[in-house]
N, C-alpha and C positions, 0 to 999 in steps of 0.2 A: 418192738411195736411202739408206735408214738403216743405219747401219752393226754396228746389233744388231737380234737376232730371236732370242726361246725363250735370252735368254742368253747367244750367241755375240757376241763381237766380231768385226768386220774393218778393222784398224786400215788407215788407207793405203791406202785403195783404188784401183788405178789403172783413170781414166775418158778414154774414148775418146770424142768428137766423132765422129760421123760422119756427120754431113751433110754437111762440106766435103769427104768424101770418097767422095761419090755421083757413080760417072756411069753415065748412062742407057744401058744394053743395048739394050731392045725397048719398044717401044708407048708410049711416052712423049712425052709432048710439055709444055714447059715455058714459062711465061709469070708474070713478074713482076708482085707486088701492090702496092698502093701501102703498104702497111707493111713493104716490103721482103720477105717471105716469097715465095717462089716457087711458085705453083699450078701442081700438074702434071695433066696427063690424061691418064689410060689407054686408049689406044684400042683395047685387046686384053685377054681373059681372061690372057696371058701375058707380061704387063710383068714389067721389073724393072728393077733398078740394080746395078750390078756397084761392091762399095766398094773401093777404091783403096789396098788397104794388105794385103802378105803377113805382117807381123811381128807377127802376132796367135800367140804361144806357147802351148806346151801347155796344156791346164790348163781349168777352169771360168771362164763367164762369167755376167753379167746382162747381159740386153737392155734398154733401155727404149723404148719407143714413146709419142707424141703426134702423133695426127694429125684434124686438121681435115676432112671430106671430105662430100660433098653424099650420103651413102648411111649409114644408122644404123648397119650395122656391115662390116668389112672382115675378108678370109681373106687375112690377111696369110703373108709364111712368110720363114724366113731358109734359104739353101742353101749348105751347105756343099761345094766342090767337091773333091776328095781330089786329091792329087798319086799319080799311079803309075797312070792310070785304072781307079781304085776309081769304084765306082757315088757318083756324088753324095746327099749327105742332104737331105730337106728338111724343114723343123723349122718346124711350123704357129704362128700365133700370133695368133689373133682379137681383132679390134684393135673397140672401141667406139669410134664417134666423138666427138671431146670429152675421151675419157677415156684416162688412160697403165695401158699394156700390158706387162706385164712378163715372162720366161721365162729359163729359164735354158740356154744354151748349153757346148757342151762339146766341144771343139777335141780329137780325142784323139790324133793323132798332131804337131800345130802344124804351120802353114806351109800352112793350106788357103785356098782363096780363098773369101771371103765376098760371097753375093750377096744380093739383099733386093728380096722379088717384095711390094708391098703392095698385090692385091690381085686376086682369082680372076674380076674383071669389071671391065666398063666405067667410070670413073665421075669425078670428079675430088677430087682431095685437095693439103693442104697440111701440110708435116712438121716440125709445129712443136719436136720434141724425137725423138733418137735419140739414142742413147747406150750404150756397151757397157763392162760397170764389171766389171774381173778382182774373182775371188771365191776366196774358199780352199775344198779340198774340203770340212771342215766345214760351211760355211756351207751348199755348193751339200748336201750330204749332210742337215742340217735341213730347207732349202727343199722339197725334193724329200717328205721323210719329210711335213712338213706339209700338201702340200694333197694326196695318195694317203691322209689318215687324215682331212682334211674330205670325201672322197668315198666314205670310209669302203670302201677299197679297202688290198690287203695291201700290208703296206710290205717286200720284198724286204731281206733284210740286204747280201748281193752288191751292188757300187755300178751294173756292166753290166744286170742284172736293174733296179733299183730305177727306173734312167735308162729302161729301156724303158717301164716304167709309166707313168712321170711323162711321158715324150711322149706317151703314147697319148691321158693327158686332155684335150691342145689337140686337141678336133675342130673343124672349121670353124664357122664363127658361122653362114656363109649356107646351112650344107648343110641341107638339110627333111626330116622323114620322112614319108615315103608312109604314108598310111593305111591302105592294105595290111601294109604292112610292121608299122606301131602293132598291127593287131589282131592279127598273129602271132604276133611278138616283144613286146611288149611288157603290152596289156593281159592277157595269161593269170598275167603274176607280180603284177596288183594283186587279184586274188579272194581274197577270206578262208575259211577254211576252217570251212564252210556244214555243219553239226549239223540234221538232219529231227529233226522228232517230229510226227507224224501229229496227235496232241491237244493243238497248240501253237494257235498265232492262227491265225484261217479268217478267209480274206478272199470277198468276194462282188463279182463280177467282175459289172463291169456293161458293155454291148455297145450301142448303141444303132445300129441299121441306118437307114441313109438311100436313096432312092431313085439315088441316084449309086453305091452301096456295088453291086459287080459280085460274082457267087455265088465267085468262085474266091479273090477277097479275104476274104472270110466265113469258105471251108472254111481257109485259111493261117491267117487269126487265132484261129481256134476250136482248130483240130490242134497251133497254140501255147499254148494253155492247157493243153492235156490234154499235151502233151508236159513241165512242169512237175515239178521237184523238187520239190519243195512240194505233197503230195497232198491237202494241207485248204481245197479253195474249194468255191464255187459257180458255176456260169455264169448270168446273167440277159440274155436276147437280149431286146431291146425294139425291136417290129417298128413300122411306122408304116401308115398305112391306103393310102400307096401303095407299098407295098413288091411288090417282083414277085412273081408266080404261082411261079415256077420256085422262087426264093428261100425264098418262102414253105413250099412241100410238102417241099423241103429240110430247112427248120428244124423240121417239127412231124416228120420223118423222125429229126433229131437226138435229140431230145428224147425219144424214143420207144428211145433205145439208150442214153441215158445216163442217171444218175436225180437229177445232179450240177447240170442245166441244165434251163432253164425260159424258155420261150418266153411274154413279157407282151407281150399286142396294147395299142392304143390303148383300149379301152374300160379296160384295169386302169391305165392310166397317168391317164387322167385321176380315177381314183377315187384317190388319192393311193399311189401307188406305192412310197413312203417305206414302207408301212405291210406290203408284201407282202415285204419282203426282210430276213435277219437282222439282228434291230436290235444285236448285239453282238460283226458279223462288222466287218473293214475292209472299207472299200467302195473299188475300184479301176474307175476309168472307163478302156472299153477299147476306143475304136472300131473297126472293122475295118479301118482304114486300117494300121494296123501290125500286126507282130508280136511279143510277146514272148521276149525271153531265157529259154533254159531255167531261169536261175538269179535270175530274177525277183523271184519269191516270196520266194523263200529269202533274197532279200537285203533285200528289206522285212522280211521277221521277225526278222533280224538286228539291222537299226538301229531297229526297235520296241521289242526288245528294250533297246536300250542306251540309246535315249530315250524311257521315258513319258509325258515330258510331250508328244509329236509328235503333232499333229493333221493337220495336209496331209504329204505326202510327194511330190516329184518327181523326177526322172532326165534324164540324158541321153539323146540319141538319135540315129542316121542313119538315112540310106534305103537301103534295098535295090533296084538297079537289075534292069534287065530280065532282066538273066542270075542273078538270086541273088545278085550281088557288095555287098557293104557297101562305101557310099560318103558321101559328105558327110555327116559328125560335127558336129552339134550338141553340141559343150561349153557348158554352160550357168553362167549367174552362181547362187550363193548367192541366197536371197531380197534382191532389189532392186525396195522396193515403186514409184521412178518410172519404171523400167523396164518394170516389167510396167501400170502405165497408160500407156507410151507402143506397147507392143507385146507380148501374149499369149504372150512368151518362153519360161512354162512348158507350154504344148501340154497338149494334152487329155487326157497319158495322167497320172492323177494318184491318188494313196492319200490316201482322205477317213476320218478317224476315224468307231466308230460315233455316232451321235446328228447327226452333224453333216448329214446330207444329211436331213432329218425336216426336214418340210415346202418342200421344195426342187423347184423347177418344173421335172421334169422335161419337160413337155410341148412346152417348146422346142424338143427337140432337133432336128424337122424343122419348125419353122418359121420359128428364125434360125441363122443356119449359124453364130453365133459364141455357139451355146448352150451350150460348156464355158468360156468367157471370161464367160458371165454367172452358171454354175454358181461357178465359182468366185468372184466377185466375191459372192457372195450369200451362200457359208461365210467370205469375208475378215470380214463385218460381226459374225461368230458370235465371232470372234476374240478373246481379252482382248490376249495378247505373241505378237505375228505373228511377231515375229524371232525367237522363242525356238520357238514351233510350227510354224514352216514350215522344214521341213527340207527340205537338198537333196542326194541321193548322186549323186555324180561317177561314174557309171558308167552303160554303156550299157545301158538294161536294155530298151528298145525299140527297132524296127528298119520304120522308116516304109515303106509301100509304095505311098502315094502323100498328096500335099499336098491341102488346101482350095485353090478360085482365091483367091488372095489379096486382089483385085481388090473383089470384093463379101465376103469376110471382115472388110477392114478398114471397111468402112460400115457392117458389121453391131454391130462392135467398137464401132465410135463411139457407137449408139444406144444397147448394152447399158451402156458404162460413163456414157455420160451420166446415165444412168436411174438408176444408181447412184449417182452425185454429187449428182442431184435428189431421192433421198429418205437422206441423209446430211444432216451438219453443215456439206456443202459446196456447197449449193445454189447457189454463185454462181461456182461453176467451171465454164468450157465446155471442149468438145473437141470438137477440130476434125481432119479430114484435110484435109491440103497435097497441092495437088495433084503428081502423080505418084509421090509416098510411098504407103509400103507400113505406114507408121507412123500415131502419132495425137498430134498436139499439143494438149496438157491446159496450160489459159491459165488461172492461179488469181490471186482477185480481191486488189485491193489493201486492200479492206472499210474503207477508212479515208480519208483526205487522203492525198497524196503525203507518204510520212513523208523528213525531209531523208538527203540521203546525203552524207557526206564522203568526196571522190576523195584521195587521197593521192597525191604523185606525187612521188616523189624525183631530183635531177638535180645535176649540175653539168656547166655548161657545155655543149658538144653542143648549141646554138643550132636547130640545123635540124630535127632529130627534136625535141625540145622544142616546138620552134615545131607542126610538124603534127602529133603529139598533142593539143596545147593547141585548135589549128583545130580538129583533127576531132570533138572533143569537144562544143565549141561549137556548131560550124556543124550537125553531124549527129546531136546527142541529142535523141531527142525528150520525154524527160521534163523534166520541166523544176525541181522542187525540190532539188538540189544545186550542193552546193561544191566549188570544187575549191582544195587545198592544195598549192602547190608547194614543197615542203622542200629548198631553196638550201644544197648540201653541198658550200661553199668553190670556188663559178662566180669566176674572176676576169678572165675577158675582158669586155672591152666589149659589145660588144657581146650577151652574154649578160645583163650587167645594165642597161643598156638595155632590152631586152625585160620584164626582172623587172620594173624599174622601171616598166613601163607595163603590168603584169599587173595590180598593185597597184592601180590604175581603175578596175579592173572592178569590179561590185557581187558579184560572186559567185566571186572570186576571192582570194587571200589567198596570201602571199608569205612563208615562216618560216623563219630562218636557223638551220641546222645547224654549225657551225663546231666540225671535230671528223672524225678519217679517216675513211674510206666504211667503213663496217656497216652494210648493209643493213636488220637485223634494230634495230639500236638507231637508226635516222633512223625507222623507220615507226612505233618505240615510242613516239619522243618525239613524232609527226607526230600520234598517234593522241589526246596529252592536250589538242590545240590543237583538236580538233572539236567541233563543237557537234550534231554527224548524230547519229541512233540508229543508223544502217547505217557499217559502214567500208570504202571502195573501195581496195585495195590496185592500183594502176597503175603499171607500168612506166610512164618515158617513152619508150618506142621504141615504146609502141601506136599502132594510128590504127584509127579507129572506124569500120565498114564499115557494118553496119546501125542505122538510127534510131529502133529499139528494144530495142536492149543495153538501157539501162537498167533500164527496164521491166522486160520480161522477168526480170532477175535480182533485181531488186528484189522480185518478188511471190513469189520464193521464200526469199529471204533473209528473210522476216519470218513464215514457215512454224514455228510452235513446236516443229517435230522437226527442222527444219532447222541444220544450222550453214554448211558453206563452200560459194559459190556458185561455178562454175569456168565460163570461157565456152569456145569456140572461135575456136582462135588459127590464125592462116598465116602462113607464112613471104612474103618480096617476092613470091614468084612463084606464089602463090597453092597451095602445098601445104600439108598439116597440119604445124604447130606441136604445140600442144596440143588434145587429145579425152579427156583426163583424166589421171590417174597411176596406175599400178600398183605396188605396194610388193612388191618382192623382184624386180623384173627385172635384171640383174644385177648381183645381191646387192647393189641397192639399192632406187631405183626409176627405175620410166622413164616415158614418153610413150607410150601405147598409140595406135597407127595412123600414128605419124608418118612423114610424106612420101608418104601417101595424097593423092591429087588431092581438090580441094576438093566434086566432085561425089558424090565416091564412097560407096557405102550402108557401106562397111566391112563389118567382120564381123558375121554376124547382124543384119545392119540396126544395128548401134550406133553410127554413124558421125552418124545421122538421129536417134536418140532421147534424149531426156530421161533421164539417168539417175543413181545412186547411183556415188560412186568411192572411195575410202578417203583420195585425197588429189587436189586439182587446185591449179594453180600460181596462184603469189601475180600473176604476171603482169599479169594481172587476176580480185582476187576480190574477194567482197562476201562480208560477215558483220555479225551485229549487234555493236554496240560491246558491249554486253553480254558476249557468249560471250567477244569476246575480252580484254576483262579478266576474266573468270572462267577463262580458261586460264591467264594469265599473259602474254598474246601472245607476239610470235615471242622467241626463246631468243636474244639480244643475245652470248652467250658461248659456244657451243657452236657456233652457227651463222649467223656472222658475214653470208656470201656465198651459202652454197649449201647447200640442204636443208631451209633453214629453212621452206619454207610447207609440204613434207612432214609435217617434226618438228611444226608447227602446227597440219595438219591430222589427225594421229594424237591431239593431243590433245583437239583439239575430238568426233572420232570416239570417243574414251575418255569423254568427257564423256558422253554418249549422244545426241548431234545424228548426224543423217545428213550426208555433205556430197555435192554434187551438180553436175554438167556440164551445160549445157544447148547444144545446137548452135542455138537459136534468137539465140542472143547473137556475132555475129560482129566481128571484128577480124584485122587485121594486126598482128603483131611483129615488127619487124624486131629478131630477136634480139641480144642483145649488142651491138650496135652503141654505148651507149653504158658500156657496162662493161667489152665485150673481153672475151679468153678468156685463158683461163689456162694465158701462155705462158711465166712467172716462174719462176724455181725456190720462190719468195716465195708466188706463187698457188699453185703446186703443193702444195706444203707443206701450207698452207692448207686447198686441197681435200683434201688425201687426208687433212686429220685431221680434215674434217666429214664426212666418209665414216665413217671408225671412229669417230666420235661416234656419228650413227647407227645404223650396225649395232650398236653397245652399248647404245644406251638403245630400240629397237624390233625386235632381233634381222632385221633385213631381207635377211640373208642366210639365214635359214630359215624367216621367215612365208611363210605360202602367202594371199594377198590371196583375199579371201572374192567378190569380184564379178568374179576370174579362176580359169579351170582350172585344175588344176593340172596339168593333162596340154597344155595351150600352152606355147610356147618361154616361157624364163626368158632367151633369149641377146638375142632381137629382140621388134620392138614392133609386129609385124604380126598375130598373133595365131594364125600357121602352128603347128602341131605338133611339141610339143618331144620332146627326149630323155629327160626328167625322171632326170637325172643323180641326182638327190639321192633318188632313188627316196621320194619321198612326195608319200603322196596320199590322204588321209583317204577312211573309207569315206562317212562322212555329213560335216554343213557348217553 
């Protein structure tokens, strides 16, 4: 622990061990690793350890925590037992796995017994660092003022007051908020405060009825439009030639009371129906299957207002159950254009600038059912800067009342975006649906020779994981024009060189000596002037290669001109998620989004199954052209020695104006760490936590809100559940 902060000295600190003076209370069960550390298991929400030491004196303490454990994050808690039976305290403290946990304790009368519950469920963990280091009040009186004014909460002058506060911030890492509760409490403090003017922007609300569309879905989506703050639209109800009788005498019933709405049959659709509606209103596509937000409108003319140059506009959305209840929230990504070819993410309710829908086939609408996936694919082509025109506002401005079969959606999907690619620049792309996917895999071509790829793969020693890497690579790639580079970072077992020594045989292998301490960042730099590839494979050696067209596959994206870093999908031994990309700013760094999701699983919103855009995925294994990355500078040799570096790597490649991208078509095992180890040193510590503050200083990741995550998802965990948004921001557009 550092012994300044804001100024303050604490000269002398005195630090307590307390591992060796843990014994196990409840639910525990202990079993020795072979690195000597001890795995415990909790077989109770209600474990803990009782620490063996009353002469803990008055006064302020730090805590520190490291704990290893098979669960991303842990509701850790310290409990203070009062002598004179006082009610016991308990003092929360949300432990990240991997990562040290720190809090401040405060003994106020001395002599109390210290107990240490780590953690509010089943799971098992190992406690590679605890530590409790006496502090002066100054110190604990800074600590406390500083993170109550990062949450932008009052800082108490009273030290009883200010201590309340400052515990209140540890809420539990694993506790979830009900989405009931979100739209209560929560979503009513992010509306902005919504200015009408009748003679502002008039949108023209378009409706198209389908033979599936039932009359009481109709009267709900229609009595939401007219419900509307926003008093400057139109309604265009566009009937089909089987639309029902009942339906039918309903709608020319509507229309006959309102003078706002206008009922177009098939005959005016096929005469180009572009040509019958305001050509210099917005046009908002609005099937009956949902309903809008009263405050809709109002919120599209707000973010038109503040972006002109916006041509598509999207939202999120949920569904409204059978009783009227809101339920299942669609948070959606910022524009992610391989997303939205892997799966029609942004849904049919959509604001199309005027001009943009002129000459646009509406005629589909009832005769492929994924005729707003082709509506839209037909204004993407109208596009100059998609990213800068497709806006996305994080708010619920729709409320679904019932879904497409997804089943014959996704066939349809296929057809319309094939059709797309076949009269584009990309004629030689296919798309495919997998079977029992809800998704579409978009196979783009190599248009070339197999250009070479150089694998990189840094090691020493660790024979065994070396060795089946190197096999799996081998035995199970099926492309076949690549190198693979072993950078030899001071192996001095035999039998490790041995093995080198007979790598060196190979024709397509190549053995280069590093001699020089492990930096990760500066072995791939120098690993990188040794290739002769136009592609650079960044590979752990603790991969092993599952499917026999990784390559492939990442190869035909890495040579994609918008393209920069290619990211696959990673499992841990026992076949859970690894890596499914990275999010920047999970807590207040970045994290792993989905991990320890079973290998099957769709994830959230199907992202689990899709091809998509991420702001950063792991060097673990990536692919990029040698190009990009000597035009970044590659990874940062000094800043980011061990850890963050493919982050800080791909932020710049990102800054660069490359997309970079995760593809689940590309599978592997990591046996993580296994040959690097964790960081159980006070040497590694150190280490990590000053490429922590490196980061957050040169990419502010403790207050980006990552553009291809909500901002209303947990920032604590990496499962994609509903956060508190503590830091209360949340932009209204994206």
């Amino acid at each position: 622990m550092s012994g300044k902060r804001s100024g303050i000295t604490v000269p002398h600190l005195t630090r307590y061990d307390l591992r060796p003076l843990l014994r196990p209370l409840k639910g525990l069960k202990a079993e020795t690793g072979k690195d000597g550390y001890i795995t415990w298991t909790s077989t109770t929400s209600q474990s803990k350890f009782c620490i063996a030491n009353n002469s803990f004196s008055r006064g302020w303490y730090m805590v520190e925590v490291l704990l290893d454990s098979d669960q991303s994050y842990l509701d850790a808690a310290f409990i203070l037992q009062h002598k004179g039976g006082r009610k016991s305290q308990k003092l929360r403290l949300p432990i990240r796995n991997g990562r040290m946990s720190k809090r401040l304790l405060w003994f106020a009368r001395g002599g109390e017994v210290l107990q240490f519950s780590p953690s509010q469920s089943v799971c098992k963990f190992t406690i590679r660092h605890l530590t409790l280091v006496r502090v002066s009040l100054i110190f604990a009186r800074d600590r406390m003022r500083s993170r109550l004014k990062s949450r932008k909460l009052r800082v108490p002058f009273r030290i009883t007051n200010r201590w309340a506060y400052y515990d209140a911030t540890f809420r539990p890492a694993g506790v979830k908020v009900s989405y009931r509760d979100w739209v209560k409490k929560i979503e009513p403090t992010f509306w902005p405060e919504l200015v009408e003017n009748y003679y502002s922007i008039s949108f023209s609300i378009i409706m198209p009825i389908i033979n599936t569309d039932t009359l009481d879905a109709i009267k709900d989506a229609v009595d939401s439009v007219c419900a509307q703050i926003h008093r400057n639209w139109k309604l265009f109800i566009l009937s089909s030639a089987t639309c029902n009788k009942d339906i039918y005498f309903w709608l020319n019933e509507l229309v006959c009371s309102d003078n706002r709405i206008e009922l177009i049959g098939c005959y005016e659709l096929s005469n180009e129906f572009s040509n019958l509606i305001d050509a210099d209103s917005y046009h908002l596509l609005c099937p009956p299957r949902a309903v809008l937000a009263p405050k809709a409108l109002s919120c599209f003319q707000y973010v038109l207002q503040s972006n002109p140059q916006a041509k598509v506009i999207y939202s999120d959305e949920d569904k409204l159950s059978e009783s009227g209840r809101r339920c299942l929230p669609n948070f959606k990504s910022a524009w992610n254009p391989d997303l939205f070819f892997s799966d029609n993410y942004i849904g049919e309710f959509v604001l199309f600038a005027p001009s943009l829908l002129e000459q646009s086939n509406f005629t589909e609408f009832n005769l492929e059912q994924a005729w707003d996936y082709s509506l839209f694919l037909q204004v993407l082509r109208k596009l100059k800067h998609p990213s800068r025109e497709i806006i996305h506002i994080p708010r619920i401005l729709f409320h679904r009342q019932s879904f497409q079969d997804p089943a014959t959606y996704v066939k349809s999907s296929q057809r319309v975006l094939q059709k797309y690619f076949n009269e584009t620049e990309c004629s030689d792309v296919s798309v495919h649906v997998e079977n029992n996917y809800r998704v579409l895999q978009v196979c783009w071509p190599l248009k070339m020779e197999e250009p070479l790829v150089s694998l990189l793969i840094p090691t020493r020693d660790m024979l065994p994981i070396l060795r089946q890497c190197i096999d799996s690579i081998l035995e199970k790639t099926a492309y076949q024009n690549y190198e693979i580079l072993v950078l030899d970072n001071q192996s001095v077992k035999p039998e490790t060189l041995n093995y080198l020594s007979h790598l060196k045989k190979l024709p397509n292998v190549r053995v280069i000596k590093y001699d020089a301490p492990f930096n990760y960042s500066a072995i791939n730099n120098f690993g990188v002037q040794h290739t002769r590839g136009d592609i650079i494979g960044l590979i752990n050696n603790d991969i092993e290669v599952i499917s026999p067209n990784w390559l492939k596959e990442m190869v035909t994206h890495a040579i994609r001109p918008d393209i920069g870093c290619v990211g696959a999908k990673l499992y841990y031994s026992d076949g859970r998620i690894q890596h499914a990309g990275v999010v920047v700013g999970l807590g207040s760094l970045a994290g792993h989004v989905h991990k320890f999701y079973h290998r099957h699983e769709e994830g959230y919103m199907n992202r689990l199954k899709c091809t998509q855009n991420f702001s950063a995925v792991t060097a673990a294994c990536m692919l990029v052209r040698k190009s990009i990355y000597e035009k970044v500078g590659g990874l940062d040799e000094k800043n980011f020695e061990v850890a963050f570096n493919d982050v800080d790597f791909c932020l710049k490649v990102k800054e660069a104006g490359y997309r970079n991208l995760w593809t689940p078509w590309a599978e592997m095992y990591h046996h993580e760490s296994i040959s690097r180890g964790i960081d159980n040193t006070p040497e590694k510590r150190a280490r990590f936590d000053r490429e922590a503050i490196n980061l957050k200083t040169r990419w502010s990741t403790h207050e980006r809100r990552d553009p291809y995550y909500s901002p209303f998802l947990t920032h604590t965990r990496e499962d994609f559940t509903l956060g508190l948004n503590e830091e209360a921001k949340a932009p209204l557009w994206r």
